[in-house]
Structure formats: structure tokens, C-alpha cells
Backbone atoms as SQL, in Angstrom:
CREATE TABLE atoms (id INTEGER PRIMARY KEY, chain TEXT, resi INTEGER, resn TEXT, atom TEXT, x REAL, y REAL, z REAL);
INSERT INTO atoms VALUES
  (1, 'A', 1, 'UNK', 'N', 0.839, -1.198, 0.000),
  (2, 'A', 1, 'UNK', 'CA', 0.000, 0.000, 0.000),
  (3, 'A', 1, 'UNK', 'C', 0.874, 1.247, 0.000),
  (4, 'A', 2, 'UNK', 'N', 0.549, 2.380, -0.499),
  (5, 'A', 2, 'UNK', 'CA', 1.313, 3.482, -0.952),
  (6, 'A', 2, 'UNK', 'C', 1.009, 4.329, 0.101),
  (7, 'A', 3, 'UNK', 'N', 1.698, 4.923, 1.271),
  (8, 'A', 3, 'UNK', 'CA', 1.785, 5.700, 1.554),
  (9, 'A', 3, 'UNK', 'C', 2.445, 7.129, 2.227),
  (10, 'A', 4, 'UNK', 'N', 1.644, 7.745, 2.280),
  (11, 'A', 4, 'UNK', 'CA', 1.983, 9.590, 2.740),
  (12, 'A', 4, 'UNK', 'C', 2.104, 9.881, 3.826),
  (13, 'A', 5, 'UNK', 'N', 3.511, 10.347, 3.959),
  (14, 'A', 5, 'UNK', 'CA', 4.155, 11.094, 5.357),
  (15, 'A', 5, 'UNK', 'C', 3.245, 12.575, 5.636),
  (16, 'A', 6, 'UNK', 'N', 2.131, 12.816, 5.076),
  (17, 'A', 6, 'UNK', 'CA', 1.255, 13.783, 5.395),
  (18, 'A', 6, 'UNK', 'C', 0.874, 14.082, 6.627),
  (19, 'A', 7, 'UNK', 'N', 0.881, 15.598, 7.343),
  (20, 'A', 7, 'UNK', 'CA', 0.380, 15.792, 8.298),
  (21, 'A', 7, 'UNK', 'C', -1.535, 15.224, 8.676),
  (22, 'A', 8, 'UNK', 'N', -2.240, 15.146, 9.424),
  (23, 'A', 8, 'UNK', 'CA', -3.161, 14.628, 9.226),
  (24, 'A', 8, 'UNK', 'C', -4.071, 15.728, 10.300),
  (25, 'A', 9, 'UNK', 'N', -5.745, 15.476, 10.043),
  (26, 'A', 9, 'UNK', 'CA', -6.645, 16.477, 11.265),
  (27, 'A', 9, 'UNK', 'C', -6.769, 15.184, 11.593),
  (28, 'A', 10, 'UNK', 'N', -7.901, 15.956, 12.865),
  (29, 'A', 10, 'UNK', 'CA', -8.420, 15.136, 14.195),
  (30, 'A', 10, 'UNK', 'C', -9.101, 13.790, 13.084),
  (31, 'A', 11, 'UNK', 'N', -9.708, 14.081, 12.157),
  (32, 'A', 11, 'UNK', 'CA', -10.556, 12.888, 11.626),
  (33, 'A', 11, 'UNK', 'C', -9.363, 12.391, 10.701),
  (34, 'A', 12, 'UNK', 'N', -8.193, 12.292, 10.809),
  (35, 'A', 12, 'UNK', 'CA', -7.886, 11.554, 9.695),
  (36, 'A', 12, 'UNK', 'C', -7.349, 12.008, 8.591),
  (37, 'A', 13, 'UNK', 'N', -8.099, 13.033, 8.049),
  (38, 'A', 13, 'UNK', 'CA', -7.945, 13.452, 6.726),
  (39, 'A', 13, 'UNK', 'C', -6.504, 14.100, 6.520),
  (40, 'A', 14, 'UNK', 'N', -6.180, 13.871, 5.061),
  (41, 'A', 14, 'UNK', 'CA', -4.343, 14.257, 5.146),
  (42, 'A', 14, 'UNK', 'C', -4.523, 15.888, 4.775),
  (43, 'A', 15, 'UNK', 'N', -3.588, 16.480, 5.264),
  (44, 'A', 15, 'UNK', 'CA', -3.406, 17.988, 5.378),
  (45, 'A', 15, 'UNK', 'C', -2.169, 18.638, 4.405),
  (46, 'A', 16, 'UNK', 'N', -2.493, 19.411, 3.800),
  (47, 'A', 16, 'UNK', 'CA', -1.307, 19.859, 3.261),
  (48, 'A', 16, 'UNK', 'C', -0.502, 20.294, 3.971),
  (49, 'A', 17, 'UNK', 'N', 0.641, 19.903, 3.726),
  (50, 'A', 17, 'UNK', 'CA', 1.839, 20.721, 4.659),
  (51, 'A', 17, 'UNK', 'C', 2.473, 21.998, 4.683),
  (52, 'A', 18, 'UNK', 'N', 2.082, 22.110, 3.602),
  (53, 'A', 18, 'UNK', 'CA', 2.366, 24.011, 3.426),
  (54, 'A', 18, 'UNK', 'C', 1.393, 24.926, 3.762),
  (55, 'A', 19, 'UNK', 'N', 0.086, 24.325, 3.449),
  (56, 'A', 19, 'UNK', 'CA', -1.070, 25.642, 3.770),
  (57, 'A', 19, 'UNK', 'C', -1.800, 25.107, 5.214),
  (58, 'A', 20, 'UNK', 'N', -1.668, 23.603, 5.675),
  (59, 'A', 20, 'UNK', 'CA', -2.125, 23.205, 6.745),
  (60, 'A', 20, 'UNK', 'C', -4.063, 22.944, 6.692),
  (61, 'A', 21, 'UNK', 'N', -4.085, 22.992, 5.235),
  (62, 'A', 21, 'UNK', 'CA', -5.675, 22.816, 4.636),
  (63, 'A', 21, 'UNK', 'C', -5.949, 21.516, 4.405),
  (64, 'A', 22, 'UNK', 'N', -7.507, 20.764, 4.479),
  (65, 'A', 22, 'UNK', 'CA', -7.411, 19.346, 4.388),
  (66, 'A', 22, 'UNK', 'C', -7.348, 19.341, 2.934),
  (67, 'A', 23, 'UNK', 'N', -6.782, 18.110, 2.389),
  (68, 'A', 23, 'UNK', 'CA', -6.683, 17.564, 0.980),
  (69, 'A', 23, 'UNK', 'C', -7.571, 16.884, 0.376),
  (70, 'A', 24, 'UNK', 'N', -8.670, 17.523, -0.114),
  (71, 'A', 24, 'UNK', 'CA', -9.980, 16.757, -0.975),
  (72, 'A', 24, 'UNK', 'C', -9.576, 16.229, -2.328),
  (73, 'A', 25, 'UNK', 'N', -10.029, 15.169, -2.278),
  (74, 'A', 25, 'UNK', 'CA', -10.249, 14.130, -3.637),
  (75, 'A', 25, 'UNK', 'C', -10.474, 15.170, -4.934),
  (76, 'A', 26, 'UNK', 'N', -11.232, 16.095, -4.983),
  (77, 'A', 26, 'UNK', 'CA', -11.438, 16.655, -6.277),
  (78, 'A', 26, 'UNK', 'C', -10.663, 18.140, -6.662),
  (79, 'A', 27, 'UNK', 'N', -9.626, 18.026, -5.844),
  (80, 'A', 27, 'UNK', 'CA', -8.633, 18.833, -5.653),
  (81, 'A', 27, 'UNK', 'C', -7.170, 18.704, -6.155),
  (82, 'A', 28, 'UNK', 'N', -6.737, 19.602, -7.164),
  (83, 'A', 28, 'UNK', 'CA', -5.359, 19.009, -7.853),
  (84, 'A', 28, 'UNK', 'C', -4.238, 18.646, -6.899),
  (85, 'A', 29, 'UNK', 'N', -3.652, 17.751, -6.817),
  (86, 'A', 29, 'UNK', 'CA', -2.662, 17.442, -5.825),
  (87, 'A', 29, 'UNK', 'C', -1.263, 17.048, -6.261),
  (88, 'A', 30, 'UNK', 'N', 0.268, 17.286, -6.325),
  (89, 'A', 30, 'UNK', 'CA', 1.180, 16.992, -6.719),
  (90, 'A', 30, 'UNK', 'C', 2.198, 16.154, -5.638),
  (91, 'A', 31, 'UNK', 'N', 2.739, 15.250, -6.097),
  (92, 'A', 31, 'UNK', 'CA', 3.312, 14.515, -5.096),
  (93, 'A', 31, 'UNK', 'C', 4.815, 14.717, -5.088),
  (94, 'A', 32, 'UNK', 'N', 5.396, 15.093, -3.826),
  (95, 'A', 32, 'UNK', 'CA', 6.938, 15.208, -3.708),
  (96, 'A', 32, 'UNK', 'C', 7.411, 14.646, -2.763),
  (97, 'A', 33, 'UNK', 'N', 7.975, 13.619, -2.911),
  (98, 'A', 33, 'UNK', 'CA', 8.660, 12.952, -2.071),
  (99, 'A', 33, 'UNK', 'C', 7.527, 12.066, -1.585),
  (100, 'A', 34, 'UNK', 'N', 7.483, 12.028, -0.225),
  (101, 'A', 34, 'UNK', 'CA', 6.562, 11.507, 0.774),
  (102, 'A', 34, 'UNK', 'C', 5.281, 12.171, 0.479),
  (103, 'A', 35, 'UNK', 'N', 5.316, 12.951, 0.171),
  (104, 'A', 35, 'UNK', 'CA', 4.000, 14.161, 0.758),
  (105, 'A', 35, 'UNK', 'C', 3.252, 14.358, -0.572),
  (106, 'A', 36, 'UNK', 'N', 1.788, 14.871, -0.376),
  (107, 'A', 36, 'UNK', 'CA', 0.834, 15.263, -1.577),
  (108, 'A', 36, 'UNK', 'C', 0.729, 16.960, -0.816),
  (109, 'A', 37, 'UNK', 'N', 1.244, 17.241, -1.989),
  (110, 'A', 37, 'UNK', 'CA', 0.829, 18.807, -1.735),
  (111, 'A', 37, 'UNK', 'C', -0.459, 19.628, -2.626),
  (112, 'A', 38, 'UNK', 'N', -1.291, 20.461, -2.241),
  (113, 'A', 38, 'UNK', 'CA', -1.948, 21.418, -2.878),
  (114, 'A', 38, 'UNK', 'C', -1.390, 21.546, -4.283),
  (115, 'A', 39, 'UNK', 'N', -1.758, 21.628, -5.285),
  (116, 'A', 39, 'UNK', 'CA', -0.802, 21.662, -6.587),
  (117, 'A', 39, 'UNK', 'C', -0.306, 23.498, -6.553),
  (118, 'A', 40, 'UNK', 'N', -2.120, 24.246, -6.125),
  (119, 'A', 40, 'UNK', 'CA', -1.775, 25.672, -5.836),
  (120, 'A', 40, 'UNK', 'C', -0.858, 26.039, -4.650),
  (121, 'A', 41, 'UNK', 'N', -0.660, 25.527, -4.069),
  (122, 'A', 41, 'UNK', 'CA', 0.783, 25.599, -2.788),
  (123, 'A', 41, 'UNK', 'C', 1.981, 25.070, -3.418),
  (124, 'A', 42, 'UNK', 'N', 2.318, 24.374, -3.988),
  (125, 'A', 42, 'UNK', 'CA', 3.143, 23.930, -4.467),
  (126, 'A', 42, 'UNK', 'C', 3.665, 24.849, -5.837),
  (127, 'A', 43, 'UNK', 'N', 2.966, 25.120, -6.496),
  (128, 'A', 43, 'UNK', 'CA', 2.764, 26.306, -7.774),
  (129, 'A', 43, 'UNK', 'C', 3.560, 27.053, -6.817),
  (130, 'A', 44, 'UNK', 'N', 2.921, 27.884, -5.980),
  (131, 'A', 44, 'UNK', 'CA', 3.504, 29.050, -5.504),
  (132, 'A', 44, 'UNK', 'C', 4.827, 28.971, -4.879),
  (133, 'A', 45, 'UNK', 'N', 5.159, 27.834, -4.454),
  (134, 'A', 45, 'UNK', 'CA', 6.559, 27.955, -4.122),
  (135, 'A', 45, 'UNK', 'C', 7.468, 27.822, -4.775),
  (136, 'A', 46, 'UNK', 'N', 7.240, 27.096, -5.951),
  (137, 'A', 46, 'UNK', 'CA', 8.294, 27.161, -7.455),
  (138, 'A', 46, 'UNK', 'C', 8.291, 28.272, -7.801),
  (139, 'A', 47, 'UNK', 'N', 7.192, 29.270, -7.897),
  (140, 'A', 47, 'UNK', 'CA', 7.806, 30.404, -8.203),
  (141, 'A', 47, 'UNK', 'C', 8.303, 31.439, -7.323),
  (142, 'A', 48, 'UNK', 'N', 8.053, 31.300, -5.671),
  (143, 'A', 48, 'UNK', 'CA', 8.857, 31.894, -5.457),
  (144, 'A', 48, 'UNK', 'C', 10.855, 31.598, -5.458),
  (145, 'A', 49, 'UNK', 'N', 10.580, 30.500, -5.004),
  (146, 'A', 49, 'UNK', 'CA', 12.291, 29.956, -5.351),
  (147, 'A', 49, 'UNK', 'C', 12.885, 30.560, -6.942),
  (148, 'A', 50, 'UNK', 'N', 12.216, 30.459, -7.843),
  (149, 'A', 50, 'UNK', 'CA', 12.273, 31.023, -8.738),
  (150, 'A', 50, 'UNK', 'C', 12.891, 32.149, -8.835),
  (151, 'A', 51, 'UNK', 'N', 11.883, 32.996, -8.421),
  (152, 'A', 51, 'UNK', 'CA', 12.180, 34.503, -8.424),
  (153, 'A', 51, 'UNK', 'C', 13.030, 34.733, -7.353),
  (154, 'A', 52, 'UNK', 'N', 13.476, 33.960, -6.538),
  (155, 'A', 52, 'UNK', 'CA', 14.493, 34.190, -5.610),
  (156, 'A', 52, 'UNK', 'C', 15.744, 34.105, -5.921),
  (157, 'A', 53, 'UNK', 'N', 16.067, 33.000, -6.975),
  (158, 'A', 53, 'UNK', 'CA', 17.203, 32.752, -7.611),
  (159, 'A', 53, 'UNK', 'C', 17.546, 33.530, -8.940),
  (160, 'A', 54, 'UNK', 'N', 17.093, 34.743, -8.958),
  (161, 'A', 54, 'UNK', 'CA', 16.931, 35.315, -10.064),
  (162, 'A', 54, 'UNK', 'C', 18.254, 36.647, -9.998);
């Protein structure tokens, strides 16, 4: 079985680790490493690293 080093709430449900929001099924999700992140949390931190290394 496949799984995620994801933070989790009281019920269970896996949490994003960057925004600390629960992770719904009909919600884009990108996987790095261990973890499923927000795809829009994840977006935003590529570009800030981005623009940081600029």
C-alpha cells in the first residue's frame, strides 16, 4: 500500500503541509517525495524559489 508522510486532522484526513488545509479528492494534488501537496501551494513555491534565484 502506498503511503503519505502527510500531516493529518483530528478525523484523519491528510493535510497539506504548506497551507495546513485538508486535501480533498477533487482537488489538484502533486506529489513530492513523501507528501501530496496542494498543486496551488506547491505552484507558488516554485515560483517563489524562482524569483528568488533570479
Amino acid at each position: 500500500m502506498d503511503t503519505l508522510e502527510n500531516p493529518r486532522d483530528k478525523d484523519g484526513r491528510l493535510l497539506c503541509p504548506i497551507c495546513d488545509e485538508p486535501i480533498r479528492g477533487t482537488q489538484a494534488v502533486i506529489r513530492v517525495g513523501e507528501q501530496a501537496l496542494h498543486f496551488k501551494c506547491h505552484d507558488h513555491l516554485e515560483k517563489e524559489s524562482t524569483s528568488e534565484s533570479l
